[in-house]
KOLGU-4560 file (N, C-alpha, C; in nm, 3 decimals, padded with zeros to 5 digits):
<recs>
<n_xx: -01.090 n_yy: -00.611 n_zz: 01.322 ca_xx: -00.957 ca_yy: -00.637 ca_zz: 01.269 c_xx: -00.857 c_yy: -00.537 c_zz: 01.326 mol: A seq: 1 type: UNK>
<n_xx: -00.825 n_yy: -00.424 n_zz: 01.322 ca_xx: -00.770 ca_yy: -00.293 ca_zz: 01.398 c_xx: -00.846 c_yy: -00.233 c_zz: 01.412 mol: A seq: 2 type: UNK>
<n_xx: -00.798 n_yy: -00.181 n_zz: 01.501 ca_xx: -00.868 ca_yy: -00.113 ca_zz: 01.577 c_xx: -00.833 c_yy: 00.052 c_zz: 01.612 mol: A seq: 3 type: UNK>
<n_xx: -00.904 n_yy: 00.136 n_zz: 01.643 ca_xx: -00.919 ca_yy: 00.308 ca_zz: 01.621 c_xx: -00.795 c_yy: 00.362 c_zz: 01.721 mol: A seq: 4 type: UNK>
<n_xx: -00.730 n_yy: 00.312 n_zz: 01.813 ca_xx: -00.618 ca_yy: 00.334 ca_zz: 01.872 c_xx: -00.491 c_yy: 00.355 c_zz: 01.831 mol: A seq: 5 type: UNK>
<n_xx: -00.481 n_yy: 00.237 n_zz: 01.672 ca_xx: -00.372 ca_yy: 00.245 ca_zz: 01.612 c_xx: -00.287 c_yy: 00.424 c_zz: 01.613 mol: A seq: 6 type: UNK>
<n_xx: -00.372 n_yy: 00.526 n_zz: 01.590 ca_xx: -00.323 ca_yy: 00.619 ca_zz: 01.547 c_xx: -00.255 c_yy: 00.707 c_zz: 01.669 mol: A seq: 7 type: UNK>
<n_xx: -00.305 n_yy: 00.694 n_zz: 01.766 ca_xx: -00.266 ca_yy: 00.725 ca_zz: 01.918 c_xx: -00.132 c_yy: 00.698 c_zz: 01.969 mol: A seq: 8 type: UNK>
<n_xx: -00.091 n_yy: 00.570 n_zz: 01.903 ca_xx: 00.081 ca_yy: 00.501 ca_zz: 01.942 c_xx: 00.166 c_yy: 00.601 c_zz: 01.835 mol: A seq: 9 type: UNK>
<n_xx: 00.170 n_yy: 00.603 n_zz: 01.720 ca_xx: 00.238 ca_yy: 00.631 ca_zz: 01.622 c_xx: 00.245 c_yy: 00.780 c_zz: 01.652 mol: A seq: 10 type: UNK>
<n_xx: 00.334 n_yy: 00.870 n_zz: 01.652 ca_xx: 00.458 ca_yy: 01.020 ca_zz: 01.680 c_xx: 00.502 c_yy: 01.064 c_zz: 01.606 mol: A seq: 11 type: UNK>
<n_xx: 00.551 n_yy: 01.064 n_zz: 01.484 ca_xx: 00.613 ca_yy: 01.064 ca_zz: 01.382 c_xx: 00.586 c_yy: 01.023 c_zz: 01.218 mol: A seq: 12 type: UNK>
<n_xx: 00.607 n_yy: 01.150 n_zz: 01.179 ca_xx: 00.538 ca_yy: 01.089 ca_zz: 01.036 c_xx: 00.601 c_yy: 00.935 c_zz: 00.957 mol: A seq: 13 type: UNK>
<n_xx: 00.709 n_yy: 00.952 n_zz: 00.958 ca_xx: 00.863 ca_yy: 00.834 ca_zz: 00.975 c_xx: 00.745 c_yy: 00.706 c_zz: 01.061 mol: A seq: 14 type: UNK>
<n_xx: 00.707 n_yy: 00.708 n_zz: 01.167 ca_xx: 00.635 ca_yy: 00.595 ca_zz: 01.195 c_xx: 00.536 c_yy: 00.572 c_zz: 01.138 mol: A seq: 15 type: UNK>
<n_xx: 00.417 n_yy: 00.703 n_zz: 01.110 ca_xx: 00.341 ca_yy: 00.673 ca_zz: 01.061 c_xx: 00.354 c_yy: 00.599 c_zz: 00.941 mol: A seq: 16 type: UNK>
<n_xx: 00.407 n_yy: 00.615 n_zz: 00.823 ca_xx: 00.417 ca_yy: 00.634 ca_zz: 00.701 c_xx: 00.505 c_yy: 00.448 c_zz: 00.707 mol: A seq: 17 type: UNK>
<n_xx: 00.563 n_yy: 00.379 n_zz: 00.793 ca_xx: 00.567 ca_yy: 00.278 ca_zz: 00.809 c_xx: 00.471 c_yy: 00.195 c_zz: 00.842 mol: A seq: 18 type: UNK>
<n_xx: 00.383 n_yy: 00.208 n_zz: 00.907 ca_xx: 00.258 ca_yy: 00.140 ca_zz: 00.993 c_xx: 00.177 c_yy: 00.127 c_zz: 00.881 mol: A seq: 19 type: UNK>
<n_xx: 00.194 n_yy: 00.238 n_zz: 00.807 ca_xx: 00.049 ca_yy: 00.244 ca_zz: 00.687 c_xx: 00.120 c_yy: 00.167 c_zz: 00.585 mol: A seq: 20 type: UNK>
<n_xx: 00.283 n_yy: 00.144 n_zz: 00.533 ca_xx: 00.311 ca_yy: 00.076 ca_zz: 00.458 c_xx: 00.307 c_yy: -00.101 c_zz: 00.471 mol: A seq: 21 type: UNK>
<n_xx: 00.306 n_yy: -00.108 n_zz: 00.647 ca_xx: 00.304 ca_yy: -00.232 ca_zz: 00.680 c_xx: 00.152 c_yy: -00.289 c_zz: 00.634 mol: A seq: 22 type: UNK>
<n_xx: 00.087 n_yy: -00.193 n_zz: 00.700 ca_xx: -00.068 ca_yy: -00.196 ca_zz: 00.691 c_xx: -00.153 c_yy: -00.269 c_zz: 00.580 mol: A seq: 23 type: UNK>
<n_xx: -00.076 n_yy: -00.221 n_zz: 00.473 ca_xx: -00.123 ca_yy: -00.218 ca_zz: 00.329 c_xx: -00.095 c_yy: -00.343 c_zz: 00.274 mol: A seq: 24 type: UNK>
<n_xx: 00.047 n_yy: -00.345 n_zz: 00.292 ca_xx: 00.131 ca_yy: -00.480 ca_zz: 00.289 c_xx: 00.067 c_yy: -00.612 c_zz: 00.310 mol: A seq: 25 type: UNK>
<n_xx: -00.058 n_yy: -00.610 n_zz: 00.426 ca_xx: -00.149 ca_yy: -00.707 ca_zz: 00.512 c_xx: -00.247 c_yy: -00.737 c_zz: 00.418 mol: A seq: 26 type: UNK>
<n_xx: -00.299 n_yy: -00.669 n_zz: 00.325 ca_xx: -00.402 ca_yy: -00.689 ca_zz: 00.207 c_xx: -00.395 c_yy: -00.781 c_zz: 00.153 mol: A seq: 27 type: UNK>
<n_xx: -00.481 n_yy: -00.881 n_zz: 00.163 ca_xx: -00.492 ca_yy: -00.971 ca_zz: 00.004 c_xx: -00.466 c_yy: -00.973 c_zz: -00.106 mol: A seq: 28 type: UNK>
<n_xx: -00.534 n_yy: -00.828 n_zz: -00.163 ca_xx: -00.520 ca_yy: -00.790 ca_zz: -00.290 c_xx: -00.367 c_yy: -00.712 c_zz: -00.345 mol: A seq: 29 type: UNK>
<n_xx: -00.329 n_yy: -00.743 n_zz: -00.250 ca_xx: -00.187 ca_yy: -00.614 ca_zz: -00.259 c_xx: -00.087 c_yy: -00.710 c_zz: -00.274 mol: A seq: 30 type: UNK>
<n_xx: 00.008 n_yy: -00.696 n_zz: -00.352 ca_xx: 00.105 ca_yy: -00.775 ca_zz: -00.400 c_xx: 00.267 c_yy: -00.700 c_zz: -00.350 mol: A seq: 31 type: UNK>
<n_xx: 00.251 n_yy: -00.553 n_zz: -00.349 ca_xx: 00.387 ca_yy: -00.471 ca_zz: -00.296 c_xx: 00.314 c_yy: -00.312 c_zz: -00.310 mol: A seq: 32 type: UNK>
<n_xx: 00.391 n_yy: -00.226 n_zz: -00.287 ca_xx: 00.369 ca_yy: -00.079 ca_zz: -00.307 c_xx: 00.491 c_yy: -00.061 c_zz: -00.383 mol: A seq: 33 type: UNK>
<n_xx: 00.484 n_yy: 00.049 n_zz: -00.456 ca_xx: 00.506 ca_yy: 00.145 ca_zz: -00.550 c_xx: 00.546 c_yy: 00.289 c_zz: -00.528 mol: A seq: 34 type: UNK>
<n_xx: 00.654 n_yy: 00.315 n_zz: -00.593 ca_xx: 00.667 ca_yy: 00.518 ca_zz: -00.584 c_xx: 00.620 c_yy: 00.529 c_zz: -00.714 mol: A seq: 35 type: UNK>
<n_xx: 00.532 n_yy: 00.502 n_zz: -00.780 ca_xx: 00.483 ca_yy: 00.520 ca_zz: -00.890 c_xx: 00.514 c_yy: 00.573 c_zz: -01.017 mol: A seq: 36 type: UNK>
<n_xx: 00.499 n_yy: 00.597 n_zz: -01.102 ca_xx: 00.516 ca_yy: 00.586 ca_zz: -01.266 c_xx: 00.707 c_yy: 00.713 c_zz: -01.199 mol: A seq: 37 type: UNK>
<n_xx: 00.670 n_yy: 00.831 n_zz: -01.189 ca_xx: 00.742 ca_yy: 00.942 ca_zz: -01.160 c_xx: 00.812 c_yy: 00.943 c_zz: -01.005 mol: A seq: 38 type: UNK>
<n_xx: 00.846 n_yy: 00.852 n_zz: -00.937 ca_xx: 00.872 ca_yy: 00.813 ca_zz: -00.809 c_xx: 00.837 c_yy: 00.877 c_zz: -00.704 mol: A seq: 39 type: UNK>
<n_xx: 00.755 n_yy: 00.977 n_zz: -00.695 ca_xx: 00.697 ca_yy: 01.054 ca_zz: -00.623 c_xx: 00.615 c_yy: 01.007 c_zz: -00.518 mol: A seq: 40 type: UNK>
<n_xx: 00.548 n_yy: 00.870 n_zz: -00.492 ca_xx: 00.513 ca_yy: 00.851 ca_zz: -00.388 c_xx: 00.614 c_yy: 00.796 c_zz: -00.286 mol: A seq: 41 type: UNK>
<n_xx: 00.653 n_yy: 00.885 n_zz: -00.228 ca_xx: 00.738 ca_yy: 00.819 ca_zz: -00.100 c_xx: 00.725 c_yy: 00.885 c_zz: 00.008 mol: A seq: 42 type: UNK>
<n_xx: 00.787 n_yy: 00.876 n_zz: 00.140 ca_xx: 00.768 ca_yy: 00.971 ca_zz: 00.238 c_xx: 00.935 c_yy: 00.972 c_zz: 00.285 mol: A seq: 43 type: UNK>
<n_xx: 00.986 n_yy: 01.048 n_zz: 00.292 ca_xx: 01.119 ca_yy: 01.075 ca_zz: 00.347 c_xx: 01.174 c_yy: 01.075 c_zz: 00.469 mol: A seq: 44 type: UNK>
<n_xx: 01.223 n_yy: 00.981 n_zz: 00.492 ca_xx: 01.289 ca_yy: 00.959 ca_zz: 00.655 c_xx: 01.405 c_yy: 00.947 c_zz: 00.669 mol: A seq: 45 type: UNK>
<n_xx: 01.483 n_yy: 00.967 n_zz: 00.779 ca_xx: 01.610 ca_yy: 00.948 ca_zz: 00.791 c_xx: 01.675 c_yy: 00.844 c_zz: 00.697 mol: A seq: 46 type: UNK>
<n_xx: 01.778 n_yy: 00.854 n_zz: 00.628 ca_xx: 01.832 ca_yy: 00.732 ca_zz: 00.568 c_xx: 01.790 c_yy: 00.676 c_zz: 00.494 mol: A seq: 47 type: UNK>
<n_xx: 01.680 n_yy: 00.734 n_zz: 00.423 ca_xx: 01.612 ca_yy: 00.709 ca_zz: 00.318 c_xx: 01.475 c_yy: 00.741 c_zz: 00.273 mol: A seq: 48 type: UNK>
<n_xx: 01.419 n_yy: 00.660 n_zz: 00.242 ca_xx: 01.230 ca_yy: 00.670 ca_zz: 00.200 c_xx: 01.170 c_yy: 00.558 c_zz: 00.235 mol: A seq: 49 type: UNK>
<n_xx: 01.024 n_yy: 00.585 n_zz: 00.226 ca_xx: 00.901 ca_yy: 00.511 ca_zz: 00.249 c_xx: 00.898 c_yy: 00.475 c_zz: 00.118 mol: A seq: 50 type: UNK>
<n_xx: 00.898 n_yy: 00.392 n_zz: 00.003 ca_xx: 00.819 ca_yy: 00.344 ca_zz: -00.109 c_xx: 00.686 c_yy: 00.315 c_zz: -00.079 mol: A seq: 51 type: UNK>
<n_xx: 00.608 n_yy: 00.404 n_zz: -00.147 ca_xx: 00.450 ca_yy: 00.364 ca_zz: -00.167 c_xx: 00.349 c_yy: 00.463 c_zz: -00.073 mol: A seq: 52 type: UNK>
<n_xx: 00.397 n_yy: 00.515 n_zz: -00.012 ca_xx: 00.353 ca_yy: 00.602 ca_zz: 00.079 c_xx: 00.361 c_yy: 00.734 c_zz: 00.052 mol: A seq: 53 type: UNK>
<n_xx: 00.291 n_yy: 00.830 n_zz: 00.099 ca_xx: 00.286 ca_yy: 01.007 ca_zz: 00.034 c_xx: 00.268 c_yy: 01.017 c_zz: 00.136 mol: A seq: 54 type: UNK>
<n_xx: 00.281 n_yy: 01.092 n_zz: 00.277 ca_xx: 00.202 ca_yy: 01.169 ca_zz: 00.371 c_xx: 00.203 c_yy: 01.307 c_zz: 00.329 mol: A seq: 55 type: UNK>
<n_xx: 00.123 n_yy: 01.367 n_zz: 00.325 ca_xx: 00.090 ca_yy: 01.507 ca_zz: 00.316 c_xx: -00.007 c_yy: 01.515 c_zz: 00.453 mol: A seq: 56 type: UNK>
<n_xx: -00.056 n_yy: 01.683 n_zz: 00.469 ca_xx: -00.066 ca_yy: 01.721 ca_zz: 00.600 c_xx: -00.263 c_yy: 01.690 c_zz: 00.591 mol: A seq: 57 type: UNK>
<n_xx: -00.292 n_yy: 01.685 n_zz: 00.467 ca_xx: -00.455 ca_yy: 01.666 ca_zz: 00.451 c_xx: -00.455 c_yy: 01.530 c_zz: 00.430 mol: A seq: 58 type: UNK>
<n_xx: -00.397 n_yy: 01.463 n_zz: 00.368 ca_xx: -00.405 ca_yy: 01.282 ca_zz: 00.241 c_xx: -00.299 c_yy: 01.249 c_zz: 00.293 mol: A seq: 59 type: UNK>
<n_xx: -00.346 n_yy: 01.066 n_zz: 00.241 ca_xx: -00.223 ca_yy: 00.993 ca_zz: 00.200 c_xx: -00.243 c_yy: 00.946 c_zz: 00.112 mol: A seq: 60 type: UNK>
<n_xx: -00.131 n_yy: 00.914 n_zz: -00.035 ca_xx: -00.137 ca_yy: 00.861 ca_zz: -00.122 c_xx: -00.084 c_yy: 00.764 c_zz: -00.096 mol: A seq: 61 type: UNK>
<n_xx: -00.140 n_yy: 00.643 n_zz: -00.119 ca_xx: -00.050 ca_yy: 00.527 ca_zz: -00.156 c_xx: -00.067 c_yy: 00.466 c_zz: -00.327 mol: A seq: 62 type: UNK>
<n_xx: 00.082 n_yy: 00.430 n_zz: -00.351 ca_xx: 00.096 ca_yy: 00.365 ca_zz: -00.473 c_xx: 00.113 c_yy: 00.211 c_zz: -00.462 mol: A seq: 63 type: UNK>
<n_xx: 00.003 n_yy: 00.166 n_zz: -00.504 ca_xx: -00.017 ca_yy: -00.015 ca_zz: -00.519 c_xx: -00.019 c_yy: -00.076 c_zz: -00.618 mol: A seq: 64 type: UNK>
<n_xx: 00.069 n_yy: -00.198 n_zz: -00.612 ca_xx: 00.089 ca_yy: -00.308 ca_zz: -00.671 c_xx: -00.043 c_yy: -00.422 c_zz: -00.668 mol: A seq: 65 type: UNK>
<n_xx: -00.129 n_yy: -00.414 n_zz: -00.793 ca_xx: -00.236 ca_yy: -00.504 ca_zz: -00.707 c_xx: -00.238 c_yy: -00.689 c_zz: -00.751 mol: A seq: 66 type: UNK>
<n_xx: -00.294 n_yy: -00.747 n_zz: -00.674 ca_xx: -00.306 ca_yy: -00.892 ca_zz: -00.792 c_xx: -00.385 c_yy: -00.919 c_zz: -00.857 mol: A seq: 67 type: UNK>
<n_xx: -00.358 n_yy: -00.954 n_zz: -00.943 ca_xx: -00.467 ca_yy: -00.986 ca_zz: -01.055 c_xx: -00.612 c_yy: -01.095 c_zz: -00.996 mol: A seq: 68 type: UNK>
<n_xx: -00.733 n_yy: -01.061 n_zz: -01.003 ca_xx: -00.828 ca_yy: -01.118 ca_zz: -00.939 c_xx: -00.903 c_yy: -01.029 c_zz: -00.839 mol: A seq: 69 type: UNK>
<n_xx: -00.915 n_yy: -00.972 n_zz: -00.764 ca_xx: -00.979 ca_yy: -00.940 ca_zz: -00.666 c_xx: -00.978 c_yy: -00.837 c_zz: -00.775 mol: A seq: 70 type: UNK>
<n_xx: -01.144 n_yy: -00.729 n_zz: -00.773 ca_xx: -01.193 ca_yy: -00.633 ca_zz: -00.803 c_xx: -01.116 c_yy: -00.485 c_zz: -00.780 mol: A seq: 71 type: UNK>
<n_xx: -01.056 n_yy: -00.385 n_zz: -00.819 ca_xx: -00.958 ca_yy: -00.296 ca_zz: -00.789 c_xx: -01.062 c_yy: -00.182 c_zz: -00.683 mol: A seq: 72 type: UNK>
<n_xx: -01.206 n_yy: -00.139 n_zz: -00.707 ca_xx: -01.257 ca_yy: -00.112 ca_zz: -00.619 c_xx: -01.286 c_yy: -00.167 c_zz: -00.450 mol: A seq: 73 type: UNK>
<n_xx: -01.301 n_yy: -00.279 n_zz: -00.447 ca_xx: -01.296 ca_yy: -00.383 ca_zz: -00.310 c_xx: -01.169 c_yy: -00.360 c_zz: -00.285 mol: A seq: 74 type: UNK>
<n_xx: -01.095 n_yy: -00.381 n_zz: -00.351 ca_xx: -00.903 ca_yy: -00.345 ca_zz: -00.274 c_xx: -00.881 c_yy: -00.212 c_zz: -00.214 mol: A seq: 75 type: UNK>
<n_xx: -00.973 n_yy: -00.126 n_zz: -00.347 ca_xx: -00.904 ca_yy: 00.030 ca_zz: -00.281 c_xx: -00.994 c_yy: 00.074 c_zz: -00.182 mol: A seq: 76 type: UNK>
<n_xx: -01.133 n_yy: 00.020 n_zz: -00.129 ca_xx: -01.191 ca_yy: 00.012 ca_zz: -00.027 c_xx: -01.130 c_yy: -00.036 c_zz: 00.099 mol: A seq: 77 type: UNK>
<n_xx: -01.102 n_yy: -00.152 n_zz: 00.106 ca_xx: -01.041 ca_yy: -00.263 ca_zz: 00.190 c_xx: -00.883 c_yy: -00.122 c_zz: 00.211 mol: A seq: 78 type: UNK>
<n_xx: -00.809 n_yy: -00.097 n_zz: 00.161 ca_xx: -00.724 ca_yy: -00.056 ca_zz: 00.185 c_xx: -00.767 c_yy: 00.077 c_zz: 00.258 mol: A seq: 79 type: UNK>
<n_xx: -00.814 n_yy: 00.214 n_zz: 00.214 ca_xx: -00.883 ca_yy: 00.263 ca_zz: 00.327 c_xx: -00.949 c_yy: 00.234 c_zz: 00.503 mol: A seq: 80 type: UNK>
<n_xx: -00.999 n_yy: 00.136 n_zz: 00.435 ca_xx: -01.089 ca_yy: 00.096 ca_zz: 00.584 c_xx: -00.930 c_yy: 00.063 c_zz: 00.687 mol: A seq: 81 type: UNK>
<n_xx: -00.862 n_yy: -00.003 n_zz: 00.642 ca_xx: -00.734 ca_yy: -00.069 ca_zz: 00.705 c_xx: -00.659 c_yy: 00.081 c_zz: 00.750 mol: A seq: 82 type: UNK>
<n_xx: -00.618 n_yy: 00.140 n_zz: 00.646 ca_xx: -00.517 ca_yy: 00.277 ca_zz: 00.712 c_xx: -00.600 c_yy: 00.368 c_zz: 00.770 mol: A seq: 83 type: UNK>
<n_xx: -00.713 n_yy: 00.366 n_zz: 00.705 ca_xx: -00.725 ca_yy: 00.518 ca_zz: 00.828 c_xx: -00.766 c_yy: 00.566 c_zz: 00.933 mol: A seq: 84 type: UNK>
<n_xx: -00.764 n_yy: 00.438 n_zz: 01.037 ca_xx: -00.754 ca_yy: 00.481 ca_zz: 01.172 c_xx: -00.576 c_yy: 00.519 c_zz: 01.207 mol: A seq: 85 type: UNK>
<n_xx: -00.484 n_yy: 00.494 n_zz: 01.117 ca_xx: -00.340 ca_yy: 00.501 ca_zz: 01.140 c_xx: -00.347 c_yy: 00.644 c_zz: 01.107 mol: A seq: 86 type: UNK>
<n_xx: -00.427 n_yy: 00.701 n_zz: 01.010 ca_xx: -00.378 ca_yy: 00.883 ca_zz: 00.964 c_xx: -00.548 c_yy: 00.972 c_zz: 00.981 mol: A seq: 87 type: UNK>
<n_xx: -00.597 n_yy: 00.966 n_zz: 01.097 ca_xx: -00.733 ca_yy: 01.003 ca_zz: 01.139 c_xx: -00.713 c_yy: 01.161 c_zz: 01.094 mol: A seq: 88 type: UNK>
<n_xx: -00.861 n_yy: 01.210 n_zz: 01.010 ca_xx: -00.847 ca_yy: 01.318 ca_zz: 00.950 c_xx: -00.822 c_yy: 01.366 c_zz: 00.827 mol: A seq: 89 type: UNK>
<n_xx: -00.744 n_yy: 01.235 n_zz: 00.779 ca_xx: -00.678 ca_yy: 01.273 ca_zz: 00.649 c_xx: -00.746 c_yy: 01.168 c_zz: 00.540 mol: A seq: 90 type: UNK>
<n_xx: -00.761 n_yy: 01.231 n_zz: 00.405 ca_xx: -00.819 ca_yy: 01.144 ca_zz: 00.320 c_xx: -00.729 c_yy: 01.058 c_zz: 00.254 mol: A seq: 91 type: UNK>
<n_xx: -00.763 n_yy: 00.943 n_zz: 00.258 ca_xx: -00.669 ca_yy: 00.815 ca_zz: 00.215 c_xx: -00.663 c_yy: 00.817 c_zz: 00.035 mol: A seq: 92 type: UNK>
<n_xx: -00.609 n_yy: 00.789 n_zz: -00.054 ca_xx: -00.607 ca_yy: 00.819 ca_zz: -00.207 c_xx: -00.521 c_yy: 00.725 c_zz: -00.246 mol: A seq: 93 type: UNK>
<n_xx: -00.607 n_yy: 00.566 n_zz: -00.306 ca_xx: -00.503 ca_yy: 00.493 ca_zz: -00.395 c_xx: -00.529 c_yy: 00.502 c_zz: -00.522 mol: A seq: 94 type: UNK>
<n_xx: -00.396 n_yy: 00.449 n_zz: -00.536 ca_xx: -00.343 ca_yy: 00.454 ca_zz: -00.682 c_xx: -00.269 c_yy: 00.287 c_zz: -00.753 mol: A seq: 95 type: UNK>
<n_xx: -00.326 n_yy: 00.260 n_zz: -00.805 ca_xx: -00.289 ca_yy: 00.109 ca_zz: -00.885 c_xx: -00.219 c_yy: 00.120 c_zz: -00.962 mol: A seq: 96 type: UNK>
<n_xx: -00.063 n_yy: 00.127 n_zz: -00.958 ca_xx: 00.030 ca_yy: 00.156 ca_zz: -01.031 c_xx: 00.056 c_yy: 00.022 c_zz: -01.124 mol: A seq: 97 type: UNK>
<n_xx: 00.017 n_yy: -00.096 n_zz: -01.073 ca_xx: 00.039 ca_yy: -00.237 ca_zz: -01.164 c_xx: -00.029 c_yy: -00.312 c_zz: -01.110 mol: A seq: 98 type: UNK>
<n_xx: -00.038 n_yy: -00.431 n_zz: -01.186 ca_xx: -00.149 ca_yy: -00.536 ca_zz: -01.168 c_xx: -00.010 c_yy: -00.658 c_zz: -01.225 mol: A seq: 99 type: UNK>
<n_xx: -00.064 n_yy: -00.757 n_zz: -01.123 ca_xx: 00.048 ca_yy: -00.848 ca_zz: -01.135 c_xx: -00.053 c_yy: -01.005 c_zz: -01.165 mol: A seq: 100 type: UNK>
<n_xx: 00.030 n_yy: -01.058 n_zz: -01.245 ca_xx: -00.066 ca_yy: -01.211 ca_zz: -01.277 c_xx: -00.006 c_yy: -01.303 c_zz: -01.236 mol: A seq: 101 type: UNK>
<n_xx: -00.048 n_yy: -01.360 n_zz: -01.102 ca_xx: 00.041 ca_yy: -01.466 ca_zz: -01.077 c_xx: 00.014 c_yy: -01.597 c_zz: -01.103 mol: A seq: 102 type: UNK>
<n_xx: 00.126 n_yy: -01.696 n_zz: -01.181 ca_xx: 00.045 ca_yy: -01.810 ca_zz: -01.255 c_xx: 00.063 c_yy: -01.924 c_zz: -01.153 mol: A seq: 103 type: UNK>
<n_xx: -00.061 n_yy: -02.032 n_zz: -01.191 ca_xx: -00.037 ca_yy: -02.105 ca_zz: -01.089 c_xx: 00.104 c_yy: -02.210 c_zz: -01.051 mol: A seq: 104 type: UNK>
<n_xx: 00.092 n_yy: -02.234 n_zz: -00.988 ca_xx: 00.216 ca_yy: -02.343 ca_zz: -00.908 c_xx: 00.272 c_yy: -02.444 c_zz: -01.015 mol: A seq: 105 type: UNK>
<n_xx: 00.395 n_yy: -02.422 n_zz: -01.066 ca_xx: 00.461 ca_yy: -02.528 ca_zz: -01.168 c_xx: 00.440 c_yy: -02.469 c_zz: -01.304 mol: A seq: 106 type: UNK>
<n_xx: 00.332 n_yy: -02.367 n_zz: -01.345 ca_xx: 00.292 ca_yy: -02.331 ca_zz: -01.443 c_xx: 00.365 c_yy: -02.200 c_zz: -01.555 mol: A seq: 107 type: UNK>
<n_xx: 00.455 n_yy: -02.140 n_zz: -01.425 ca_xx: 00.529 ca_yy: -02.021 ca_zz: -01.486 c_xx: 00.598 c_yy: -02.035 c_zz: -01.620 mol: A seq: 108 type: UNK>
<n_xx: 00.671 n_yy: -01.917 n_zz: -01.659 ca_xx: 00.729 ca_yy: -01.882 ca_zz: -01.728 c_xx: 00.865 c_yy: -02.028 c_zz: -01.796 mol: A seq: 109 type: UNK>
<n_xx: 00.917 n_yy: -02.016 n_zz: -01.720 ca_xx: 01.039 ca_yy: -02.117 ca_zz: -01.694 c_xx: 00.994 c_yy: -02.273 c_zz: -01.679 mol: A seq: 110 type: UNK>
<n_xx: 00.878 n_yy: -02.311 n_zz: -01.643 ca_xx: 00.883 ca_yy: -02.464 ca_zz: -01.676 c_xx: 00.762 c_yy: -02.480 c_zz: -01.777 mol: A seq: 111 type: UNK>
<n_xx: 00.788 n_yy: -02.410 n_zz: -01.857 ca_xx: 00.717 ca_yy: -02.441 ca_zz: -02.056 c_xx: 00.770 c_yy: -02.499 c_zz: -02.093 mol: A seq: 112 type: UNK>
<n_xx: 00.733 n_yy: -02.637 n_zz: -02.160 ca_xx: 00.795 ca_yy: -02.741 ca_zz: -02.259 c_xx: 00.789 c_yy: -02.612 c_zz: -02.421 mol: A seq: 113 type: UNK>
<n_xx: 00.864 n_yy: -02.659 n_zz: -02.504 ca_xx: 00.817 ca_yy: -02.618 ca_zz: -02.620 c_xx: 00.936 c_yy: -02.553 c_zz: -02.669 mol: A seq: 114 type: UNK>
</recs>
């Protein structure tokens, strides 16, 4: 799926800290990222922030949005295996800030008789 090079292109923590948000983004189980409960997961770049992303110089934290269904261990696996050829060296650390239920097709909120 990716491959161990990823981390070789990327220069910049600002890139990095995008690549790994895109990265994450690519998950099944992942519905959005998060700066979590205290907004603290972000990474700071010109003109703004990373939402969902932490780079520090050892870890990365990411804060995830997950979907309801898939196992939260298999996600936070699956999500490792995916980033960390992007931050080689560093220990990857998620965090499941919400769990989202998505109902099926026609079934939501808004088209309830009653």
């Amino acid at each position: 799926m990716h491959d161990e090079v990823d981390a070789e292109v990327t220069t910049s923590p600002a890139d990095t800290a995008q690549r790994v948000a895109d990265r994450v983004r690519e998950c099944p189980g992942v519905v959005g990222l998060s700066t979590g409960p205290f907004g603290t997961l972000v990474t700071p770049v010109v003109g703004g922030t990373i939402p969902g992303v932490l780079l520090r110089e050892d870890s990365v934290e990411l804060g995830v949005v997950a979907r309801y269904g898939p196992p939260l261990p298999a996600t936070a696996t699956e999500l490792r295996r995916a980033v960390r050829p992007l931050v080689p060296g560093r220990e990857v650390h998620v965090s499941f800030v919400d769990l989202v239920v998505e109902s099926p097709a026609g079934n939501g909120p808004d088209s309830r008789e009653g």
